[in-house]
Residue, then its C-alpha position, 0 to 999 in steps of 0.5 A: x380489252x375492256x376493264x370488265x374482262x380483265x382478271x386480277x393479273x390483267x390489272x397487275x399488268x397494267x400497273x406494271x406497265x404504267x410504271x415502268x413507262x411512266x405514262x398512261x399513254x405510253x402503257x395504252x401503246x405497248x398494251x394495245x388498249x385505249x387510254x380509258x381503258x389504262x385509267x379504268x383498270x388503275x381506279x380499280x385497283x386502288x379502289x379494291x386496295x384502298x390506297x393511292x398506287x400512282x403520283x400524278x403530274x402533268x409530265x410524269x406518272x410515278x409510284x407512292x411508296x405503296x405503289x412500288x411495294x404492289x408493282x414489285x409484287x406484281x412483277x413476281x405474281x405476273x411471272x408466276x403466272x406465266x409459268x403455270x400456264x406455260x406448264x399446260x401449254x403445248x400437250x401438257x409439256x412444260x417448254x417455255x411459251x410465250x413472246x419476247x421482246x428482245x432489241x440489238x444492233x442492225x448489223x448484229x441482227x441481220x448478219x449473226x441471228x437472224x440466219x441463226x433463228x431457224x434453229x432456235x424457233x425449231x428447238x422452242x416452237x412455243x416461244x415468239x419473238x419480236x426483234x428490234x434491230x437498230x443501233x439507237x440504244x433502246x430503254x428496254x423498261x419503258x419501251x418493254x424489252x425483255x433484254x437487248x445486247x449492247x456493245x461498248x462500255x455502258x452506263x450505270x442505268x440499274x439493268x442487270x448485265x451479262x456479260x459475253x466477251x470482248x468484241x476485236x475491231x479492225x481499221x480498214x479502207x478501201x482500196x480506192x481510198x489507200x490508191x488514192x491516199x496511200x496506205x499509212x505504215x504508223x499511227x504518225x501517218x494518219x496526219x499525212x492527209x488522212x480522212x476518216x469517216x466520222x461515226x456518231x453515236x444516234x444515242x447520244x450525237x456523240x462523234x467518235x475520235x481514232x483510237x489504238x491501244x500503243x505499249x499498252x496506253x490508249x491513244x487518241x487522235x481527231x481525224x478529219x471527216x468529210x462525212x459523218x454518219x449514224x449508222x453502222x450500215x451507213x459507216x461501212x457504205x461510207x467506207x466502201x464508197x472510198x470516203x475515209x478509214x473507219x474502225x469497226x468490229x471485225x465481224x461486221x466487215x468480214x466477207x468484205x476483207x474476205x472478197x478484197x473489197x477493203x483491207x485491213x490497215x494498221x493491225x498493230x494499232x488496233x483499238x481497245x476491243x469493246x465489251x458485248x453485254x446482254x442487258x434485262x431490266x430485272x434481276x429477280x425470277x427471269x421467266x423460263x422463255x427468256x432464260x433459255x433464249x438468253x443462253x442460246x443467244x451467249x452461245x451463237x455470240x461467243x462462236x460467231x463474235x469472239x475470237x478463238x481462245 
């Protein structure tokens, strides 16, 4: 779309992409348009507005003061908008209309909502959905993500979480490896010859350590890895493969406790259960179609993640 076809909310959105991606090129690619036509539309807007909305270096484009004053109007005037026209839409009803984007871990995506999304995409036919599924931590502003769930203790990064619950993990092998190895009794048994297979983090690299919560206290031990990987699908390969002990959330790995193919070990010594959050990148007037996904997605977490209370 070229600059002359654009309306008013048109520009607002591209300055709001521009700002949240901190680049002309990065906001061409999310929108879909040329790079001329970005620079086009933010030249207009500050020529109908007679001031400068954008600060530009050559690595960083970023909001003068009056900018981010516009850019949150923006956000309100573009929601706004969404909503009126979501209110015509579909026969005059006024059900929620409109794509998200939304992000989660693989393994999540694959095993929990995809089977369940029938359901949602039957109760809500105006809604259309576009699904990260990857275990790289995702930044929702500057690759445009509506929400994304998250698992584990998370950074203060000025999203607005929700909060679900608190997912169990289990320790588990494979029957190969415990015939091999033996099966440890105790946390002290762990050093008798023990491997693990190592997981790091593709956020970060960051690899992580054995851990059990021991009379209340958080214990740590650094097993040895033959193998290390960054991927759930992969951590759990390994661990079928009989390559090491791993440590994992009960709900990735419970049709293989169920067929046999690995065994819980260690159930006293369990690691500290890790909070699932829902993450939005703003607080203020979250649009119809992503409130009631939100609210469908708490739903199916908490009955297929979360144990029984």
């Amino acid at each position: 779309m070229g600059v002359g076809r654009m309306d008013r909310i048109d520009l607002y959105r591209v300055l709001v992409r521009v700002v949240e991606a901190g680049s002309f090129t990065k906001a061409a690619v999310t929108l879909n348009v040329p790079r001329s036509t970005v620079s086009t539309a933010i030249a207009t807007l500050e020529a109908r507005l007679g001031t400068r909305l954008l600060s530009r270096t050559t690595r960083k484009v970023s909001p003068t003061q009056d900018g981010l004053a516009f850019y949150e109007r923006c956000l309100r005037l573009i929601e706004d908008s969404e909503e009126l026209d979501a209110l015509f839409q579909r026969d005059g009803s006024s059900a929620p209309a409109g794509r998200l984007a939304v992000d989660m871990p693989g393994r999540i995506g694959r095993l929990i909502v995809a089977p369940a999304l029938p359901d949602f995409l039957e109760r809500y036919p105006a809604i259309d959905l576009q699904i990260g599924m990857t275990d790289r931590a995702v930044d929702l502003i500057g690759e445009n993500v509506d929400c994304a769930i998250r698992i584990g203790e998370l950074p203060d990064s000025g999203l607005i979480a929700r909060n679900i619950g608190l997912l169990p993990l289990v320790n588990v092998a494979s029957r190969a490896y415990l015939a091999r190895y033996g099966t440890p009794r105790t946390p002290a048994d762990l050093a008798d010859g023990h491997l693990a297979v190592c997981y790091a983090s593709p956020t970060t690299g960051r690899t992580e350590s054995w851990d059990w919560l021991e009379d209340g206290a958080l214990r740590t031990l650094s097993l040895p890895a033959r193998v290390t990987v960054n991927s759930a699908e992969g951590y759990i390969a390994c661990c079928l493969a009989g390559l090491g002990l791993i440590q994992v959330p009960a709900y990735d790995v419970q049709a293989h406790l169920a067929s046999g193919e690995l065994v819980e070990i260690l159930p006293a010594f369990r690691c500290r259960p890790m909070p699932i959050t829902l993450l939005y990148p703003h607080r203020r007037h979250l649009s119809h179609r992503l409130q009631v996904f939100a609210d469908w997605l708490t739903t199916l977490l908490e009955a297929r993640l979360l144990p029984e209370r």
